[in-house]
C-alpha positions in Angstrom: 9.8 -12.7 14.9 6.5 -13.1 16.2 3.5 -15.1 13.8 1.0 -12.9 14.0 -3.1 -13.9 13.5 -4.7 -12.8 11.0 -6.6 -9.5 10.9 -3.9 -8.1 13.3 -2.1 -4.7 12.9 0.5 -3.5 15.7 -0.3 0.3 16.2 1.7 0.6 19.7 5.0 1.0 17.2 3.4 3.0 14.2 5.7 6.5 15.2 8.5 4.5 15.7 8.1 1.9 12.7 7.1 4.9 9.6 10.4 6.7 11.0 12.4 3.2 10.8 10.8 2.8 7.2 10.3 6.1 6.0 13.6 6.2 4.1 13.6 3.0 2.6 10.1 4.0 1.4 11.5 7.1 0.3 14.0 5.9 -2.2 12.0 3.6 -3.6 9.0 5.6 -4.4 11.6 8.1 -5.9 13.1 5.2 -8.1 9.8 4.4 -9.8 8.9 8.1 -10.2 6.5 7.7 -7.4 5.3 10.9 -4.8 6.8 9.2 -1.5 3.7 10.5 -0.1 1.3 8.5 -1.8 3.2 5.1 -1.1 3.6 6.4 2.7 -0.3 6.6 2.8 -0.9 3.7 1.2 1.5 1.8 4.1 -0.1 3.9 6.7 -3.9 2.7 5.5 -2.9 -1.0 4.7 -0.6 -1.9 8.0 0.2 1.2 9.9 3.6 0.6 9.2 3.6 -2.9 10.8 5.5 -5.3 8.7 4.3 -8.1 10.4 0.8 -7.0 9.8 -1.3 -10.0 8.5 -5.3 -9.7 6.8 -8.2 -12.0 7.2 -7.7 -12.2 3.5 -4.2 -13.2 3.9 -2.3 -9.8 2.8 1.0 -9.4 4.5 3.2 -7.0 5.6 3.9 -3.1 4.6 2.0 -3.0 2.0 -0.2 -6.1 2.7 0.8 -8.1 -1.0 -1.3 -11.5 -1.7 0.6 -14.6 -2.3 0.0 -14.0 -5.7 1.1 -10.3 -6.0 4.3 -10.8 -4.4 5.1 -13.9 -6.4 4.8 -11.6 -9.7 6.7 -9.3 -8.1 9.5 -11.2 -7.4 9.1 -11.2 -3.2 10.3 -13.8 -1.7 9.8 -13.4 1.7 6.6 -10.8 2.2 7.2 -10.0 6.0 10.8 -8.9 4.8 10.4 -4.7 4.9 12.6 -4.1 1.7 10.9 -6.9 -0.5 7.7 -6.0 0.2 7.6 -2.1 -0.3 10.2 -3.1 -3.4 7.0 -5.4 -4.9 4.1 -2.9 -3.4 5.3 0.2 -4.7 6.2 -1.7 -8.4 2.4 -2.9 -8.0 1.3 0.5 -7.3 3.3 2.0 -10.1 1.8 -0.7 -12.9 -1.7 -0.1 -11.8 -1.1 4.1 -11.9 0.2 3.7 -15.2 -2.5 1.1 -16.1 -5.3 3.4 -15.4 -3.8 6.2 -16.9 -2.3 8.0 -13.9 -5.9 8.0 -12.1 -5.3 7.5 -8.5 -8.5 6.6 -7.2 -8.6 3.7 -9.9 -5.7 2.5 -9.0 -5.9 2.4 -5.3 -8.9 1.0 -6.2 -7.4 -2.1 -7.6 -5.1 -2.3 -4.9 -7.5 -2.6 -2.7 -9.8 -4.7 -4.5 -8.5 -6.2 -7.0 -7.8 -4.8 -11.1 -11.0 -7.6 -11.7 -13.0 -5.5 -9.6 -12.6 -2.5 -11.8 -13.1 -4.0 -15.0 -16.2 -5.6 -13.9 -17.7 -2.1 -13.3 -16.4 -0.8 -16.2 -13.1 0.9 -15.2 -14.9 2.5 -12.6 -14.5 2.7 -8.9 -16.5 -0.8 -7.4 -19.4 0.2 -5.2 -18.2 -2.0 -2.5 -17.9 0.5 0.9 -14.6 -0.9 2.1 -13.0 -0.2 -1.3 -14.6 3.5 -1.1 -13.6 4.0 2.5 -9.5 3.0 2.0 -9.9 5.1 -1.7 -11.2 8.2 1.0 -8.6 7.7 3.6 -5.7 6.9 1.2 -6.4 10.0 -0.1 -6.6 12.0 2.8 -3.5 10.8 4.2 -1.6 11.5 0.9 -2.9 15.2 1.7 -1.5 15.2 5.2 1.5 13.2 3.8 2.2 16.1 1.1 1.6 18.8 3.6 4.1 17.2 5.8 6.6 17.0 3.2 6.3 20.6 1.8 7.5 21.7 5.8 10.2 19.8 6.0 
């Protein structure tokens, strides 16, 4: 395996890594009760599908979990594709049903942390990153449901 540097995503492989991953994804998301649509655009917006995929912040893999996510999710290894959309989609499911089901406010504590939110009053931070990946989560979860409804 390659170390990647941080702040690097691999989109050469992206068609050929969300096939390899799409059915692992899949049965997770189903297992928690999750749309495998949403978690697919979540992977899409945080890595492209490149579980080697490594922030400036220090977010790895699929689903780019902190040190400190993964740890509470029981991850061991967070480049490790079944570990990390295992803990990620868990995550995702805690904060949905923490914020009542309300998808915006829990992508927005993936994305910028559940401290975030609270300080503005369970509301969506005004930072612009965090409302550009709420925007194109969402979008691709459209084109992800769409995709799934012709197949």
């Amino acid at each position: 395996m390659r170390t990647p540097k941080k702040g690097t995503v691999a989109y050469q492989d992206f068609e050929k890594n969300r096939r390899r991953h799409s059915s692992a994804i899949q049965k997770q998301a189903r297992h928690l009760h999750l749309d495998p649509a949403l978690v697919m655009a979540v992977i899409h917006t945080e890595s492209a599908y490149d579980e080697n995929a490594v922030s400036k912040a220090g977010a790895v893999g699929l689903m780019q979990l902190m040190p400190q996510t993964a740890k509470s999710y029981g991850v061991k290894d967070r480049h490790n594709p079944t570990q990390n959309i295992k803990g990620g989609t868990r995550y995702l499911r805690d904060l949905l049903e923490r914020y009542d089901f309300n998808i915006k406010l829990a992508l927005a504590a993936y994305n910028a942390g559940e401290s975030a939110v609270a300080k503005y009053g369970n509301n969506v931070p005004p930072y612009p990153e965090t409302q550009i990946y709420i925007k194109r989560v969402v979008s691709r979860y459209q084109q992800y449901m769409s995709m799934q409804k012709n197949l």
